[in-house]
N, C-alpha and C positions, 0 to 999 in steps of 0.2 A: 300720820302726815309728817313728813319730812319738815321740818324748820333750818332756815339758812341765816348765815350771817352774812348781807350783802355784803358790808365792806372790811370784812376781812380778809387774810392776804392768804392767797392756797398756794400752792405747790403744782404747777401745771407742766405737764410732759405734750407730746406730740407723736403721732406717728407718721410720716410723711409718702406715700405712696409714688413709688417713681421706677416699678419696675413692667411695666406693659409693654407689649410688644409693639403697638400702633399699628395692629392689621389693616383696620377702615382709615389709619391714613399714610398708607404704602407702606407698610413696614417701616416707621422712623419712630423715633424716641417723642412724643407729646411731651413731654417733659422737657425738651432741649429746642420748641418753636419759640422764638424770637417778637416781645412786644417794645415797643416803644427804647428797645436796645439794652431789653432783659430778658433771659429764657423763663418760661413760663415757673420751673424748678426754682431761680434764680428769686423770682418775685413772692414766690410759696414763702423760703425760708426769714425773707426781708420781714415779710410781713408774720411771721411764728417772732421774729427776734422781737422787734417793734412794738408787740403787744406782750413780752414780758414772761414768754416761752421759758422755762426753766431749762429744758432740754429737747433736742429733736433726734428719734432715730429717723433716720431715710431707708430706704428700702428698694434695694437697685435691682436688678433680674435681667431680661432683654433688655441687649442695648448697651450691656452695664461698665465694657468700659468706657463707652463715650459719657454716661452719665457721672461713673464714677471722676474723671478725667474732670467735667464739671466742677462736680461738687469737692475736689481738693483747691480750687481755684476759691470756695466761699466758706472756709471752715470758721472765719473769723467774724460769721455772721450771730451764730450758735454756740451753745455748748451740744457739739453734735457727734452723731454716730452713726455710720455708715454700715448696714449687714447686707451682702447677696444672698437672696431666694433663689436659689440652686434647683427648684422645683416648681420655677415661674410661669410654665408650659401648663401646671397643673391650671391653673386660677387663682383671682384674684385674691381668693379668702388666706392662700397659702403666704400669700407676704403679709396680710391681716395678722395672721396668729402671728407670725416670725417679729412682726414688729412691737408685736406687745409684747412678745414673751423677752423680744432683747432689750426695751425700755425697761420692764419692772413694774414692781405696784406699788414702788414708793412716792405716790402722787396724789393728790388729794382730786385731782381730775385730769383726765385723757382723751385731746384730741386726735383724730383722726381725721384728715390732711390727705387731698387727692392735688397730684400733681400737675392735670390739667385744666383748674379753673382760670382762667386769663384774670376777671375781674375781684377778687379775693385780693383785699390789702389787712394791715393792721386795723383800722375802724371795724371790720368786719368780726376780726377775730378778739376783738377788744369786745363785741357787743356777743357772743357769744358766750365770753366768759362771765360776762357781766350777768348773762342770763341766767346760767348757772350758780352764780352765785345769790342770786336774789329770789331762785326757784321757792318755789313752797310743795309742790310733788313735783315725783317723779327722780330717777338718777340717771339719767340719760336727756341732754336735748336734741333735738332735732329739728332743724329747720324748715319753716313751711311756707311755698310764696305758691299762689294760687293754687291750692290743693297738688303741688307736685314739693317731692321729699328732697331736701336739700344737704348740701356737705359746705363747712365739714361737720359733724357731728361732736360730741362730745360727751364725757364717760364722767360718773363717779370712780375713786379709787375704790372704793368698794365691789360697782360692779367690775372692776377691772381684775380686781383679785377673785371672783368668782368665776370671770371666762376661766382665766387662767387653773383654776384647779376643777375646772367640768370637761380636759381631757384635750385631745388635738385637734378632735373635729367642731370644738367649738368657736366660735369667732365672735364678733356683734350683731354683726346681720342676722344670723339662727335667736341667739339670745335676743337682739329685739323683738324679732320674733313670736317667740318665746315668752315673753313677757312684757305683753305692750303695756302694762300697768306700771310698767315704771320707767317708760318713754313719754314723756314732755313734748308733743307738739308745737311747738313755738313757730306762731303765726307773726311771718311779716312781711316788712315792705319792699325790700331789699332784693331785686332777682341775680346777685349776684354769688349769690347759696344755689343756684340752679343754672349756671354758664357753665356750660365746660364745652372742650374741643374734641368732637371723634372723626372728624370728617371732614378732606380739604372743603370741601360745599359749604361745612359749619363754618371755616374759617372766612371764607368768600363773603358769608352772609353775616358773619357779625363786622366785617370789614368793612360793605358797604351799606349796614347799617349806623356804625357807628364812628368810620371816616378812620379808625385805625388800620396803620398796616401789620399787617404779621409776614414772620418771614421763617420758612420749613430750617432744621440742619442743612448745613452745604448748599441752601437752593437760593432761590431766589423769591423775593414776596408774595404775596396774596393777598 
């Protein structure tokens, strides 16, 4: 059994996900829709700084110089690092590896950061860490609101340094997989671990569900 030191201070890295194509919502960057007069990217990183983020790599692909173009506008949010997936056509898992393998495994744990959750702030990513920190099993959390699997996720350095030496096809997704024995379910209340945007319709409906507007690159709201 794993024993933790809750209130000790770790070493937390990020890997921040921002290279998709956004096929299901016209070809546009998700990373670059617009909430409350922040890009969704924009609000990712506020919230990695805010909760005490040691480092962030980002991970551009499609799209990548309007994302890139972005993200030199907020480098003073981070100690941050930008790499293109030159192989972003392949899937997801391919900016997965690229981002771990350009962060390193000098971190005592590793979050993994999807670009399109709208509702994802610092409290969120503060109670993450927190979770990991005060674990008794398991080196991996994973967030769980009503039996569906949530992001972002989060790594021991340990298991980070064993992706990394089991080869290029490996990523987290196969390795949890793999070893759901040292995956952490963590049940909660919070469905803001399971919001994300793949579809103008998604946008519509969490719009007027929840009286926010959102507003596409170049367009106009929703």
């Amino acid at each position: 059994m794993t024993q933790s030191k809750p209130y000790t201070q770790i070493r937390v890295g990020a890997v921040l996900l921002a290279a998709g194509e956004g096929s299901r919502m016209g070809n546009i960057p998700k990373c670059l829709i617009q909430l409350d007069g922040l890009t969704l990217l924009q609000r990712q990183l506020i919230a990695l700084s805010e909760a005490g983020v040691d480092e962030v790599v980002v991970v551009s692909g499609h799209h990548h110089l309007a994302v890139e173009r972005e993200l030199a506008a907020l480098k003073s949010l981070n100690p941050m690092r930008v790499i293109r997936n030159a192989h972003a056509n392949e899937g997801q898992a391919t900016s997965v590896r690229l981002g771990i393998e350009t962060l390193g495994s000098d971190f005592d744990a590793v979050i993994m950061a999807l670009s399109d959750q709208p509702f994802i702030d610092s409290h969120d990513i503060k109670a993450l860490i927190a979770t990991f920190k005060k674990r008794t099993v398991g080196e991996i959390i994973l967030p769980m609101f009503n039996g569906q699997r949530g992001n972002p996720i989060i790594l021991s350095g340990s298991v980070i340094k064993t992706i990394l030496a089991s080869g290029a096809k490996m990523v987290c997704r196969n390795f949890m997989d793999q070893h759901p024995e040292l995956v952490h379910q963590w049940q909660t209340q919070n469905d803001h671990y399971v919001v994300d945007v793949d579809t103008p319709e998604d946008l519509k409906a969490l719009s007027k569900n929840t009286g926010l507007i959102f507003s596409l690159p170049n367009s106009g709201s929703l």
